[in-house]
N, C-alpha and C positions, 0 to 999 in steps of 0.2 A: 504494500500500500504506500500511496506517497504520503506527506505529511497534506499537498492544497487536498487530496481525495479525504482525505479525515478534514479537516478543516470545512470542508465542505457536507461533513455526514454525522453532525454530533449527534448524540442520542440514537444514533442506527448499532446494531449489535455485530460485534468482531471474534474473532480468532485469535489469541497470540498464540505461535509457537515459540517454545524454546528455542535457541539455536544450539545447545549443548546438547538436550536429550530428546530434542523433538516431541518432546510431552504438550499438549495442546488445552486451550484452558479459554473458555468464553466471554466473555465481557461487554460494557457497552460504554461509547465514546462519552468522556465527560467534556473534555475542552481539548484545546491544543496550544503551543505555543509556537515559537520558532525553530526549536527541535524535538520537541517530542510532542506525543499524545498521550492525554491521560484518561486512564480507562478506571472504571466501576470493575472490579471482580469480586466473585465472593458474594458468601451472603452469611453476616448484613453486606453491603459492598463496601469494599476501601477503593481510593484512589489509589493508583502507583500511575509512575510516568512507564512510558513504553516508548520504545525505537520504532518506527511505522514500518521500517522492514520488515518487522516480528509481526507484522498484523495481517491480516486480510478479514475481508468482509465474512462475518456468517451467509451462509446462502442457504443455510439450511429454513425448512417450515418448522415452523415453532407457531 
């Protein structure tokens, strides 16, 4: 994902993969800055900042 496509997609739900263990963990966009995204995971949700690399869009139906 780039960082303008999240910028462009808060509150839409994502994907972060690991990059070390390719463990996959869902989320949804809270804000962005000029380097990173920061995503809701979890429940209750925490923020944590994310690399938009690590992201892609959920596509799944839910």
């Amino acid at each position: 994902m780039t960082l303008l496509a999240a910028k462009a997609n808060t509150g839409k739900r994502v994907v972060y993969t690991n990059p070390s263990t390719r463990e996959k963990e869902s989320g949804v966009i809270s804000h962005c800055d000029d380097t990173y995204v920061y995503v809701h995971y979890g429940d209750p949700p925490i923020i944590h900042s994310t690399h938009p690399d690590n992201l892609e869009f959920d596509r799944s139906r839910r």
